[in-house]
ZAFI-943482 format. One line per field, with one value per residue: residue number from 0; residue in one letter; x negated, y, z of N, C-alpha, C in turn. Coordinates in nm, 4 decimals, decimal comma. Atoms other than C-alpha are relative to their C-alpha. Layout:
REM residues N
pos c(NUM|...) $
code c(a|...) $
neast c(X|...) $
nnorth c(Y|...) $
nup c(Z|...) $
caeast c(X|...) $
canorth c(Y|...) $
caup c(Z|...) $
ceast c(X|...) $
cnorth c(Y|...) $
cup c(Z|...) $
***
This chain:
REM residues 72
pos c(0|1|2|3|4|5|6|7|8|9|10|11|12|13|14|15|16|17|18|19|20|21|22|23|24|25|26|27|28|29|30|31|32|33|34|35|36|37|38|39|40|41|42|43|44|45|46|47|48|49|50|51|52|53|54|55|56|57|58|59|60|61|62|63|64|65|66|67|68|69|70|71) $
code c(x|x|x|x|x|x|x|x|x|x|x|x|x|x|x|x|x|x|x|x|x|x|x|x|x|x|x|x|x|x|x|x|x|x|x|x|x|x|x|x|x|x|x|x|x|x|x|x|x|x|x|x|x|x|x|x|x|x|x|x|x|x|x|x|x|x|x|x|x|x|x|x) $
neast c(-0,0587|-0,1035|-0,0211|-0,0859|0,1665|0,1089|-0,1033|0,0534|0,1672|0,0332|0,0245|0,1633|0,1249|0,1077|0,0895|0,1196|0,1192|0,1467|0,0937|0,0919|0,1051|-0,0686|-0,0356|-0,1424|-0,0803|-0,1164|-0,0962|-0,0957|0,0411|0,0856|0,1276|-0,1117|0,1163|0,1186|0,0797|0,0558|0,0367|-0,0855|0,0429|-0,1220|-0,1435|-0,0980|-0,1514|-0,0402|0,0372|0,1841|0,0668|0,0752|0,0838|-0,0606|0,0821|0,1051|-0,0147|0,1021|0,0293|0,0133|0,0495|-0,1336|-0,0844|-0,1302|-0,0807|-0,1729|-0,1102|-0,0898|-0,1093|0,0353|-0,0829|0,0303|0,1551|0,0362|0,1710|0,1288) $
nnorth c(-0,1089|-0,0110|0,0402|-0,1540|-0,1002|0,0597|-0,0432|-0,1483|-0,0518|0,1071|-0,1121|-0,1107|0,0494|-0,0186|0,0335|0,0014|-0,0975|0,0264|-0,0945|-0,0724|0,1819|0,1117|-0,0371|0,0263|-0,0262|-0,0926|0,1297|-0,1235|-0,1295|-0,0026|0,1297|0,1707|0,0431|-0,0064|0,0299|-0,1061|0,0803|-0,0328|-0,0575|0,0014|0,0567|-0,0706|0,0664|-0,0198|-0,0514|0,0287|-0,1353|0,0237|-0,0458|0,0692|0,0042|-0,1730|-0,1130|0,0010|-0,1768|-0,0809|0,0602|0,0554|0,1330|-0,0358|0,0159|0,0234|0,0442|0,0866|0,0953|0,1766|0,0794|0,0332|0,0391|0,1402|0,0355|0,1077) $
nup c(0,0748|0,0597|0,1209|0,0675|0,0121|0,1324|0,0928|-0,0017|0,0358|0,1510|0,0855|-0,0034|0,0340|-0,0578|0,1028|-0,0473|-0,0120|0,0078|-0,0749|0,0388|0,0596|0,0823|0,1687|0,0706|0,1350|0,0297|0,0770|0,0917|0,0473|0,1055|-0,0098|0,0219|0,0283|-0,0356|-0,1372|-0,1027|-0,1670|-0,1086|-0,1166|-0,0933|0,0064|-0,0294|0,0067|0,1058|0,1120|-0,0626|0,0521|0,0651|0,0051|0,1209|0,0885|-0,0531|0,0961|0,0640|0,0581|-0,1193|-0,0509|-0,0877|0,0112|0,0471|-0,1274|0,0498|-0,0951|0,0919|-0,0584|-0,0149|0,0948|0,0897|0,0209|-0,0712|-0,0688|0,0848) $
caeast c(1,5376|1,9050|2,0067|2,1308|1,7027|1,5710|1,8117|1,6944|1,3292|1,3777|1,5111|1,2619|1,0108|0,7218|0,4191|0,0663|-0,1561|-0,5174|-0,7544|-1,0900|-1,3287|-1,0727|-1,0999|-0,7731|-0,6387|-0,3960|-0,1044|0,1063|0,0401|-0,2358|-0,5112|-0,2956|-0,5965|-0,8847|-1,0778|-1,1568|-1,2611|-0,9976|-1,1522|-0,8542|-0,5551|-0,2347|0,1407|0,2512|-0,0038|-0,4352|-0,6917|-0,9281|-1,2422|-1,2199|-1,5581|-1,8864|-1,8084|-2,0893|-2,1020|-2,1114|-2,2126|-1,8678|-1,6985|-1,3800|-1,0654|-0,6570|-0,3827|-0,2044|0,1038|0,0943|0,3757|0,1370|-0,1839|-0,3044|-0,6054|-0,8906) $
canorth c(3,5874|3,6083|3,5389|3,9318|4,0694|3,8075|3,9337|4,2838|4,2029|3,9783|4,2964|4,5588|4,3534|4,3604|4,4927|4,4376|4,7260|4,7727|4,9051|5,1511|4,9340|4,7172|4,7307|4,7561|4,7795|5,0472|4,8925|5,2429|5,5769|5,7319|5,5454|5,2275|4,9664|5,0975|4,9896|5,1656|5,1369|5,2516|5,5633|5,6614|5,4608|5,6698|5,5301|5,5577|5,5964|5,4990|5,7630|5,5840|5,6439|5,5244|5,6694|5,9734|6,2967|6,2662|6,6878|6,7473|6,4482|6,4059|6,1199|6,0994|6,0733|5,9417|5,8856|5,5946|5,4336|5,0959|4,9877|5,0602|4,8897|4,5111|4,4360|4,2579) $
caup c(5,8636|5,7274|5,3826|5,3901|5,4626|5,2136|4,9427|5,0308|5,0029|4,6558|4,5147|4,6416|4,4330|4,6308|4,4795|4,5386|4,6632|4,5754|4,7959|4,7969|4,6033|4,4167|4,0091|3,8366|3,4745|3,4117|3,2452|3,1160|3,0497|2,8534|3,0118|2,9178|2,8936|3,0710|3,3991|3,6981|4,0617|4,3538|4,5005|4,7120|4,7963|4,8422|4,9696|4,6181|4,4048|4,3838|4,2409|4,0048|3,9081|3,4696|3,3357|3,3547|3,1325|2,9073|2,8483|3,2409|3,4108|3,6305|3,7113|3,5074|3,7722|3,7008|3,9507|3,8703|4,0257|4,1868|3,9510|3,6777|3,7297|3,7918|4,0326|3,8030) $
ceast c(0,1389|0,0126|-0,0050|-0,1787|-0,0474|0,0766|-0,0552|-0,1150|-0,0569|0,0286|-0,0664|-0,1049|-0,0844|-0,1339|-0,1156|-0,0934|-0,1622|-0,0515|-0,0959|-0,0673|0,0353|-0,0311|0,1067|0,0180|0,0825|0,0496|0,1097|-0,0961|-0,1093|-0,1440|0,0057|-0,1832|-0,1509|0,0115|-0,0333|0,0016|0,0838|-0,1108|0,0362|0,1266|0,1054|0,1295|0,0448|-0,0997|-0,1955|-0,0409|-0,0989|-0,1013|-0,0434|-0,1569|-0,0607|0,0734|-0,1536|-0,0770|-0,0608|-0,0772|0,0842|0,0493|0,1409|0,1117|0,1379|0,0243|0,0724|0,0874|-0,0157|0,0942|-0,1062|-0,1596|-0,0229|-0,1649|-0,0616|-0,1037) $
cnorth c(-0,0401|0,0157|0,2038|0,0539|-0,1194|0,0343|0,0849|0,0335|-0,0607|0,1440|0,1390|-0,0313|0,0704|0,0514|0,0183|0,1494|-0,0139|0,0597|0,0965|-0,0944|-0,0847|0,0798|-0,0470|0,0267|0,0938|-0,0613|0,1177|0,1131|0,0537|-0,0120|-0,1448|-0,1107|-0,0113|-0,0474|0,0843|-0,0820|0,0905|0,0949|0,0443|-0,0799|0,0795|-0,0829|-0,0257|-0,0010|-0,0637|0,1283|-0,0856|0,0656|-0,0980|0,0389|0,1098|0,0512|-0,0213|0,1530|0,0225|-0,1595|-0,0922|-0,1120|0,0422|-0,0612|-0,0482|-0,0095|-0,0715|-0,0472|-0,1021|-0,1002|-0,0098|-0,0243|-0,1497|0,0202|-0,1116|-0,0222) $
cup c(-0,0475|-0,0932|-0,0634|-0,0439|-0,0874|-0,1085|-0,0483|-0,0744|-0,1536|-0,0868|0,0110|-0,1215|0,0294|-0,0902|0,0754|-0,0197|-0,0131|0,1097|-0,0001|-0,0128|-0,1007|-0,1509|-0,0208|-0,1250|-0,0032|-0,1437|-0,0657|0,0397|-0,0773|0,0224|-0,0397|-0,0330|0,0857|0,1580|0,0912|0,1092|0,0486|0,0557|0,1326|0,0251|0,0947|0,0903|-0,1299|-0,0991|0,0524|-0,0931|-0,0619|-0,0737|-0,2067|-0,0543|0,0142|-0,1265|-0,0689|-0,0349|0,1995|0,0948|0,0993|-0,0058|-0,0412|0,1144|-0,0621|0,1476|-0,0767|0,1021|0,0738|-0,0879|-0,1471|-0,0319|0,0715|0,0417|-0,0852|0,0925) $
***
């Protein structure tokens, strides 16, 4: 590689994708804190699965970022 494409890819900062399956943390917004499992993984974005509705029975759902969630 050339000094110019490692330059490139230092300031992209790379970030790690989860997968379907993976548990992650959500690290902003107003899940900030909680746990979930990867039901979908997007280009941009995963679909987490955070907790049941206790009135209906549903699984509670977010879309979160990949900037704002670490794989646990």
């Amino acid at each position: 590689m050339s000094e110019e494409q490692q330059v490139t890819e230092k300031e992209k900062g790379t970030v790690i994708k989860a997968k379907e399956g993976d548990m992650v943390q959500v690290k902003k917004g107003a899940q900030a804190g909680k746990k979930g499992k990867v039901v979908v993984a997007r280009e941009n974005s995963v679909i987490i699965e955070v907790g049941i509705n206790p009135n209906t029975g549903e699984p509670v759902k977010t879309v979160v970022n990949h900037k704002n969630y670490k794989i646990v």
